[in-house]
C-alpha positions, -999 to +999 in steps of 0.1 A: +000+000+000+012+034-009+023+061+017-003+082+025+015+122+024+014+143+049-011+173+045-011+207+060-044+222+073-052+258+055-039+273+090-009+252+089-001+259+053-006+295+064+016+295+089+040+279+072+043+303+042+041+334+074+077+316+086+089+313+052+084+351+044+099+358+080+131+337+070+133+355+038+129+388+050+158+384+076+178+372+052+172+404+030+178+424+055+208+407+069+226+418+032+209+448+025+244+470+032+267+469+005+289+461+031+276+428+038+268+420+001+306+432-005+321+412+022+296+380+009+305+380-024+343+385-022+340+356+006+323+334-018+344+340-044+375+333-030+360+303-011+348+288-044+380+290-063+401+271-034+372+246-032+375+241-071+414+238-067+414+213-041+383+191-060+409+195-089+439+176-066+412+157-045+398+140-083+440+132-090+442+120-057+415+093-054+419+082-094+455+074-084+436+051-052+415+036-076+382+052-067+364+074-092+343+100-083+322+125-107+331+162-098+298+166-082+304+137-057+336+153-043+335+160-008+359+176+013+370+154+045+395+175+068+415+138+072+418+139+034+436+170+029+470+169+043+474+134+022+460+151-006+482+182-008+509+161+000+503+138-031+501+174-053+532+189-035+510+216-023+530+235+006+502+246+029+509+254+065+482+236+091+468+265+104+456+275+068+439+243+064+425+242+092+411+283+088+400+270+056+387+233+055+373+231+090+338+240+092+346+250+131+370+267+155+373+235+179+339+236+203+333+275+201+314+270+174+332+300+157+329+298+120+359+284+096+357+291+060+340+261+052+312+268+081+311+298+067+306+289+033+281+265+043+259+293+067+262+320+041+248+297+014+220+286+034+210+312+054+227+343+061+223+360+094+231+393+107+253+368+131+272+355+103+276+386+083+292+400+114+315+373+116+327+375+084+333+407+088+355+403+115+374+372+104+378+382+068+408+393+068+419+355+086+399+340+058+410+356+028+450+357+039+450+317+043+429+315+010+452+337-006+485+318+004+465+283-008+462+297-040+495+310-045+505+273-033+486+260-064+499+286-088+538+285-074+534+246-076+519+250-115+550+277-124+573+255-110+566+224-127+563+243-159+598+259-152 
């Protein structure tokens, strides 16, 4: 027999659209300074293009393991990344990968870049966006020196 779905009642459904707006609304207003938006989309950018250099060395990495992955099945596993960066002769110092890759700062529940990543794309919060703000400058040095890793690694071999 089938699965019967869940319905909503008209006050539930109702309710439910009234959080929804809510949720939306603070999120529009936690980016409404250019600011935030400014901070957010520098963030993201430089987040994105370490992630799409390390899925680059992470897809080398596993191949040469004998375990295929599509580019969309890539995950990043904080255990993975010294062996994989190792395996690329990528010079990265721990503390970078840890700012970068971790999604915490141990049990203070302080955002890495990866947390980060993973709030801001979610949900942003005036919390967050504060964060960021403060930690930027953390974030986007260690990003910076990973890809100058990957581009020093690249002129080298080329050399």
């Amino acid at each position: 027999m089938p699965k019967k779905h869940p319905t909503l009642s008209p006050e539930e459904q109702k309710a439910l659209a009234a959080e929804a707006v809510k949720r939306m609304s603070d999120t529009r207003q936690a980016m409404a300074s250019s600011e935030a938006r400014e901070n957010y989309l520098d963030f993201i950018t430089d987040f994105i293009t370490c992630e799409v250099g390390y899925k680059t060395l992470l897809k080398s990495y596993l191949k040469s393991r004998g375990s295929l992955h599509s580019d969309d099945k890539l995950t990043i596993n904080p255990n993975q990344i010294s062996h994989v960066l190792k395996y690329a002769n990528i010079k990265l110092d721990k503390k970078d990968i840890t700012t970068i890759f971790n999604k915490y700062v141990g049990k203070t529940r302080k955002h890495e870049a990866r947390g980060m990543r993973n709030a801001l794309s979610h949900e942003p919060t005036s919390k967050d966006l504060a964060e960021l703000a403060s930690r930027k400058q953390d974030y986007t040095e260690a990003m910076q020196r990973f890809i100058s890793a990957i581009n020093d690694e690249a002129r080298y071999e080329t050399e």
